[in-house]
Structure formats: structure tokens, C-alpha cells
DRENDO-1510 file (C-alpha; in Angstrom, 1 decimal, always signed):
<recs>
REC; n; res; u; v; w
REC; 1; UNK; -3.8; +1.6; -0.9 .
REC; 2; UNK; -6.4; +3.4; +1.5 .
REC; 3; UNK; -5.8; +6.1; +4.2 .
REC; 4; UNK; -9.1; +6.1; +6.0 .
REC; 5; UNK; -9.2; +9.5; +6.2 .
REC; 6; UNK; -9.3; +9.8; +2.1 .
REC; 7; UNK; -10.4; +7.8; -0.6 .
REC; 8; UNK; -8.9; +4.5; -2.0 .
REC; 9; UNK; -6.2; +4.3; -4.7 .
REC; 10; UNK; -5.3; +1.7; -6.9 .
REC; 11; UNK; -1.2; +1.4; -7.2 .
REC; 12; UNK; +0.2; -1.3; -9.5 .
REC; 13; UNK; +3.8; -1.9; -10.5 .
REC; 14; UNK; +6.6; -1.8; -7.6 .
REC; 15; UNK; +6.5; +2.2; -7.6 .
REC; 16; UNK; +3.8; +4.4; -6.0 .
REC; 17; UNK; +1.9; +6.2; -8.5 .
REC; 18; UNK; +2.0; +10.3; -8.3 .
REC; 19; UNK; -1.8; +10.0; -6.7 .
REC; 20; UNK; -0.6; +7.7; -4.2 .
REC; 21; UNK; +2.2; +9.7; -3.3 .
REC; 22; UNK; -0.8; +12.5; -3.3 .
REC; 23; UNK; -2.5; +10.5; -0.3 .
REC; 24; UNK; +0.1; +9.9; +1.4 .
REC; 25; UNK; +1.5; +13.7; +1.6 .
REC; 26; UNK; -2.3; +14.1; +2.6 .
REC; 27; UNK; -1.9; +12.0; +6.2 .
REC; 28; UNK; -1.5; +13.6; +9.5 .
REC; 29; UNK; -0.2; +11.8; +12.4 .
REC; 30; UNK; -2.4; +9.3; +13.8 .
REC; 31; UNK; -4.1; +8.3; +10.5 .
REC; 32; UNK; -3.6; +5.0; +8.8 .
REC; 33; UNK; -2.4; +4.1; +5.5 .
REC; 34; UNK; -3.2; +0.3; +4.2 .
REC; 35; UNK; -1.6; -1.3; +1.8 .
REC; 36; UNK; -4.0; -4.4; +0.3 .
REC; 37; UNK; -4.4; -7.1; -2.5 .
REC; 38; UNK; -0.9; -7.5; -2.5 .
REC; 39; UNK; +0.9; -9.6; -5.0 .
REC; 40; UNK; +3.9; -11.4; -4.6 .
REC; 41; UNK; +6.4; -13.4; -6.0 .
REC; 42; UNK; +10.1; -14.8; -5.9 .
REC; 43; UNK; +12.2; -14.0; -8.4 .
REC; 44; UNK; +13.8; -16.7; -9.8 .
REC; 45; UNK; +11.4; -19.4; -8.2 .
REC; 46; UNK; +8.2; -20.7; -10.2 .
REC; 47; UNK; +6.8; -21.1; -6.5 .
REC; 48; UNK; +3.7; -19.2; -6.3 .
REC; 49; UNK; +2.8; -17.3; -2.9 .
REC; 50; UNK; -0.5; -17.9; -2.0 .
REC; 51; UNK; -1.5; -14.5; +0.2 .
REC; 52; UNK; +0.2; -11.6; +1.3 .
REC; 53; UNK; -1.5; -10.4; +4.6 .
REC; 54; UNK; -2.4; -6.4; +4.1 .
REC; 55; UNK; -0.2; -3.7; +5.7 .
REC; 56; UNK; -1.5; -1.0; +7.6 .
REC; 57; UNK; +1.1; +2.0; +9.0 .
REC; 58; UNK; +0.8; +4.4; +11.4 .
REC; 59; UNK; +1.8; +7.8; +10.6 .
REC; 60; UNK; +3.9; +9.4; +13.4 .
REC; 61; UNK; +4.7; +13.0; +12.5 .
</recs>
């Protein structure tokens, strides 16, 4: 996860880490936040996803 206003930080797991939450508190309106290197998968499915296109969000307030 990136804002580009800040340095990069690495999250793993399905919960944000306290130094992500850190960065994100840190945004003011009009930066973005991207989420990246995303890995997916369904539960309950041995299909395997092949790429998960990045997220990028707009704070607003």
C-alpha cells in the first residue's frame, strides 16, 4: 500500500497493519492511496486467480 505523499508499506493478511492505518490517518483530501500486489483467491475453489489489477482511492475529506 502507497499514498504518494508518504512512503510505501507492506500489509499482508486481510487486516491493515497499525502502520498502514498510520498512512492512511496521514492523507488529506486529494492524495491517493494504492493498494498493489494483491493476492487473491476463492474460498472453497482450487481455481487460481491470475492478477488482481491495483486499487488506487481518492481521499475526499
Amino acid at each position: 500500500m502507497e499514498c504518494l505523499s508518504q512512503f510505501a508499506v507492506d500489509v499482508e493478511g486481510a487486516t491493515m497493519s497499525s502502520a498502514a492505518k498510520n498512512l492512511i490517518s496521514k492523507a488529506r483530501k486529494g492524495d491517493l492511496i494504492s493498494i498493489y500486489d494483491i493476492k487473491a483467491k476463492i474460498i472453497g475453489n482450487n481455481y487460481k486467480l491470475k492478477r488482481v489489477l491495483p486499487i488506487i482511492i481518492e481521499v475526499s475529506n
